[in-house]
C-alpha positions in Angstrom: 76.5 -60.8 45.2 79.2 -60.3 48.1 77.2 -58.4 50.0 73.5 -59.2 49.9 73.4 -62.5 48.7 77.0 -63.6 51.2 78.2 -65.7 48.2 82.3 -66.0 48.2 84.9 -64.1 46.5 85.5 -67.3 44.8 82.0 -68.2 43.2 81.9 -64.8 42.2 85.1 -65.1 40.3 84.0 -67.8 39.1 80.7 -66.7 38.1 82.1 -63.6 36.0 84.8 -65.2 34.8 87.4 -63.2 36.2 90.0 -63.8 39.4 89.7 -64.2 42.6 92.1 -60.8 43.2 90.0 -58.8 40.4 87.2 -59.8 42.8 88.6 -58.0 45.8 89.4 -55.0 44.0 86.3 -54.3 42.5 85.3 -54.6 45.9 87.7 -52.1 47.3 86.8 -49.9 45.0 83.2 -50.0 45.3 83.8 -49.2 48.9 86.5 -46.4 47.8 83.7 -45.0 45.5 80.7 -44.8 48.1 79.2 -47.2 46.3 79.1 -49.3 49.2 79.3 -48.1 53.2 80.1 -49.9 56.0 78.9 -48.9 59.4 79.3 -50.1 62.6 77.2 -50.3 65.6 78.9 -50.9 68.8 77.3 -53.3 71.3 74.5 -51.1 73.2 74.5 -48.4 70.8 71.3 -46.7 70.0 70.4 -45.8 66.2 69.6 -42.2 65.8 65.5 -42.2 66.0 66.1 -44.6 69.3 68.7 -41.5 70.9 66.1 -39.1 69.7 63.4 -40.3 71.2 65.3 -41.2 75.0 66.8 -37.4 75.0 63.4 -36.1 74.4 61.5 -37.9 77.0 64.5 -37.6 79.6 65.3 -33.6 79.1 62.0 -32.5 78.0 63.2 -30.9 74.5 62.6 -31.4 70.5 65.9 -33.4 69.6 67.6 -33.6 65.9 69.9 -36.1 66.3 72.4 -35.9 62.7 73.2 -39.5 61.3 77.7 -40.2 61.9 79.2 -42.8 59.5 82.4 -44.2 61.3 84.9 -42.3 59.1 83.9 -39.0 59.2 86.1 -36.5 61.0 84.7 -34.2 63.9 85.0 -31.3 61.7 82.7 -33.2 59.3 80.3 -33.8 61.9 80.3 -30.3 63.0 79.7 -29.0 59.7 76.8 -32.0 59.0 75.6 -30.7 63.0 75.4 -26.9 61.7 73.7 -27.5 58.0 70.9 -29.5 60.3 70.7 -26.7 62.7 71.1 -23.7 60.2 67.7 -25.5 58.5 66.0 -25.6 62.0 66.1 -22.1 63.0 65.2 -21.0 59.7 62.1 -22.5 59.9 61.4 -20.8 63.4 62.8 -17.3 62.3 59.9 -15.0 62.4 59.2 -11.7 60.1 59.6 -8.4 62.9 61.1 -10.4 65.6 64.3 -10.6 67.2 66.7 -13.2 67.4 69.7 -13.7 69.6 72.8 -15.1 69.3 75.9 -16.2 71.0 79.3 -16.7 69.6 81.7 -19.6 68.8 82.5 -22.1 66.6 79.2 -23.8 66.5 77.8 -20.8 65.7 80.0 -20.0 63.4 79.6 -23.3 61.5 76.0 -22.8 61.7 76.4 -19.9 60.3 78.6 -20.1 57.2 76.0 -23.5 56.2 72.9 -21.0 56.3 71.2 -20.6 53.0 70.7 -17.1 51.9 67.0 -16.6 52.8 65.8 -12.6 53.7 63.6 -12.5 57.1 61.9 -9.3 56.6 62.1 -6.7 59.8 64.6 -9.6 61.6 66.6 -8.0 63.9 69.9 -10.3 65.3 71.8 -8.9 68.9 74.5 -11.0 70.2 73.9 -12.3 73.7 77.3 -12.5 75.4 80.3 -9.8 75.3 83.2 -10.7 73.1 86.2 -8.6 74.2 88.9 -10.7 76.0 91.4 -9.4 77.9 93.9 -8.4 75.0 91.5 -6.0 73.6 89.9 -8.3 70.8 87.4 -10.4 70.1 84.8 -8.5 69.0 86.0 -8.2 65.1 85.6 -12.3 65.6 81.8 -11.8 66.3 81.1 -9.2 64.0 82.3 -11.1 61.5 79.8 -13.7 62.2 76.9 -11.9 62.5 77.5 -9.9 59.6 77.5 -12.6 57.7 74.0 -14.1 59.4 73.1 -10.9 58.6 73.7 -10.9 54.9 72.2 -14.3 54.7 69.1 -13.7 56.7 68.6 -9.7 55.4 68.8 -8.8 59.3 69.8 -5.6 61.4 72.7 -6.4 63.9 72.9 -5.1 67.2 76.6 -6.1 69.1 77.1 -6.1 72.2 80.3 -4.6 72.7 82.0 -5.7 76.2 84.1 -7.6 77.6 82.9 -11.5 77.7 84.3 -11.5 81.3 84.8 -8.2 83.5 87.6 -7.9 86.0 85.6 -7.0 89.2 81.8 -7.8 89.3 81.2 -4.2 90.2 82.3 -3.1 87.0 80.0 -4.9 85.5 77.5 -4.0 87.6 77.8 -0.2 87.3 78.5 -0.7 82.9 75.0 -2.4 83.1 73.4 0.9 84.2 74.7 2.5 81.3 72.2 3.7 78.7 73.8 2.2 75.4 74.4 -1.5 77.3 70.3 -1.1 78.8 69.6 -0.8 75.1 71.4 -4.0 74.1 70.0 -5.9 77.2 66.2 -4.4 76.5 66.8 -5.6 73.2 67.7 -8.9 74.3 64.8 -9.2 76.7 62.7 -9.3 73.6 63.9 -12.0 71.9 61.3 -15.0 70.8 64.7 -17.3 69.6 68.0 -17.7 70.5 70.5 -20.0 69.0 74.2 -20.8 70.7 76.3 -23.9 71.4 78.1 -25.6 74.0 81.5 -25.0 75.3 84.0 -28.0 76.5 87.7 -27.1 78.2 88.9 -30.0 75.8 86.5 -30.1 72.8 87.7 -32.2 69.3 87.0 -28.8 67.6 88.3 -26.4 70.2 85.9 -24.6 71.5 86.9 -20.1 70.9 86.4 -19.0 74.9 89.0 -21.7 75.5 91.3 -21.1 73.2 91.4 -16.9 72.5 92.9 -15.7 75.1 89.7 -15.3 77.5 90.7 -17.4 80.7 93.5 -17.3 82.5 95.6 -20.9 83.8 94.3 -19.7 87.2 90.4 -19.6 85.8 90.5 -22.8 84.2 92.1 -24.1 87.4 89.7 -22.8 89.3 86.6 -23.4 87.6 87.7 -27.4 87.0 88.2 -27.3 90.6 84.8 -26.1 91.1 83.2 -29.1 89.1 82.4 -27.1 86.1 82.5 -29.0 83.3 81.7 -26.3 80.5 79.4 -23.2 79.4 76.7 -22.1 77.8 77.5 -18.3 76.4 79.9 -17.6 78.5 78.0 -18.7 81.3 79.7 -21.3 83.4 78.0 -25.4 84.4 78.9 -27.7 86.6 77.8 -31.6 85.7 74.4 -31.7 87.6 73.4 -28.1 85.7 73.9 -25.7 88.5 75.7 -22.6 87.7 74.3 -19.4 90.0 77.4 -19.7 92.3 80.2 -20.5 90.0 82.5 -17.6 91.1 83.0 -16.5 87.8 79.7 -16.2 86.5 79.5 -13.1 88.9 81.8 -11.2 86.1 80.4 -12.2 82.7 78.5 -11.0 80.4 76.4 -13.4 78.7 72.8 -14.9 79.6 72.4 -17.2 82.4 70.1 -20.1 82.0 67.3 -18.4 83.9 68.0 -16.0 81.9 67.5 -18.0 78.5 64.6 -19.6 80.0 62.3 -16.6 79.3 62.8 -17.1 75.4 60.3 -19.1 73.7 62.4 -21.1 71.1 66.1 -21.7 72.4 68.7 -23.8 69.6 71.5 -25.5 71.1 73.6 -27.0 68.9 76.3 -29.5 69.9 78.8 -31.8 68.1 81.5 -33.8 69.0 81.5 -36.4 72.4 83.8 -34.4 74.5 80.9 -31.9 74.4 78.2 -34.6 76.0 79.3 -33.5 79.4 78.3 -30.0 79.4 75.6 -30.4 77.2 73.6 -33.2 79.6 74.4 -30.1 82.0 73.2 -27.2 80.1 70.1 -29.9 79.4 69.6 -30.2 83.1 69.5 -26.5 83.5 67.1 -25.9 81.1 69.1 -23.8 78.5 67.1 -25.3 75.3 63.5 -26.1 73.9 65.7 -27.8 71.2 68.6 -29.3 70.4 70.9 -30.6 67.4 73.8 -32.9 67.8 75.4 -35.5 66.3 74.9 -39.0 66.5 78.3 -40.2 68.3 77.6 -37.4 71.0 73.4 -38.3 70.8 74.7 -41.5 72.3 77.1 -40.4 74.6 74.8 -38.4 76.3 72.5 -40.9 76.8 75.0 -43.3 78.5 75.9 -40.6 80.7 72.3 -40.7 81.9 
């Protein structure tokens, strides 16, 4: 009666009989209860098949955009962002094929919301070194892709270096190495990848910013240099350009021309802070699709 036919608190106490106060509380309550949800639009914002739609035809990719009610927390939407894109590449997984993944907390939402779901002959090799420069890091993404591999009845194949070497050269001369042209063979084969986006200042702090992998002086340095986050490990500025970020020349992970030779690419993306390097990693052309939430959906967009 309140809500769909407008009629007052006070004919509808006076309709059931009760008070004016009982009114409101059953009110409250319903609203407590789920029973009824309030959302808000604010002026200009787009509903989430509108956002779809504009991201597709202005980046050229398949977008999931995940519906936001106005209370939920970022780690809620993250977690609703990972169920939608756990469901999405394991409907592209493929029976003797290889998948690749990145690591951080997207990824690692994604994959604790995967459902247990065997992918006969699916082999899974991370994409990006781990090891920061206190020595771990690479327990962190086993961990992960163990678990993706219990769920998916996969082999794993790490990739165990450094995320970001010391002195190009180094990496250079470890990339000639038999075991690491294995891993990167291996990686040259895959038909999907799936990884997120990385922001200096994400809601839900992004792990390459947080563990230990930069220095003050890199993150100094590459905000300086108009970068404005990553895409495994690999380094964006706003317009998408990456291949003379300094840093870049001493990682370890895929760089978008790189990612551009696999068929299906996942990027998955939640909170607003993230909009920013995900309109750059769109404009480099890291993804064939992408999953984010509804409040970032529409950030992006007004970003243009």
């Amino acid at each position: 009666m309140y809500y769909q036919q407008t009629q007052t608190m006070e004919a509808i106490a006076s309709h059931l009989g009760v008070s004016r106060s009982t009114v409101s509380r059953l009110l409250a309550t319903a609203r407590d209860e789920g029973i009824v949800r309030v959302s808000l639009h604010a002026p200009g914002a787009r509903r989430a098949g509108d956002l779809q739609e504009e991201i597709a035809q202005s980046y050229g990719v398949a977008v999931h955009v995940v519906p936001s009610v106005p209370e939920s927390t970022e780690r809620e939407r993250l977690d609703a962002v990972a169920a939608e894109g756990a469901a999405l590449v394991q409907s592209l997984q493929q029976p003797d094929s290889v998948m690749g993944m990145a690591w951080g907390t997207t990824v690692a939402a994604l994959v604790e919301a995967a459902e247990a779901k065997p992918v006969p002959g699916l082999a899974i090799v991370q994409l990006n070194g781990a090891i920061n420069p206190q020595g771990s890091g690479l327990g962190y993404v086993s961990t992960v892709l163990a678990q993706a591999a219990s769920s998916w009845g996969a082999t794993v194949h790490l990739f165990p270096v450094p995320a970001f070497f010391d002195y190009p050269d180094t990496r250079d001369a470890l990339w000639r190495e038999r075991s690491v042209r294995q891993v990167l063979a291996l990686q040259s084969r895959c038909r999907l990848a799936v990884f997120g986006v990385g922001a200096f200042d994400a809601e839900v702090p992004s792990h390459v910013y947080t563990s230990g992998y930069l220095s003050a002086r890199d993150v100094h340095d590459l905000r300086s240099d108009g970068v404005v986050g990553d895409v495994c490990t690999t380094f964006l500025r706003a317009d998408g350009s990456w291949d003379d970020v300094p840093l870049n020349a001493r990682g370890s992970g895929p760089t978008p021309a790189d990612l551009a030779r696999i068929p299906r690419r996942v990027l998955v993306a939640a909170g607003p802070r993230k909009a920013a390097p995900l309109r750059a990693a769109l404009l480099a052309g890291c993804a064939t699709d992408v999953v984010v939430d509804e409040v970032t959906a529409n950030r992006l967009v007004h970003l243009g």
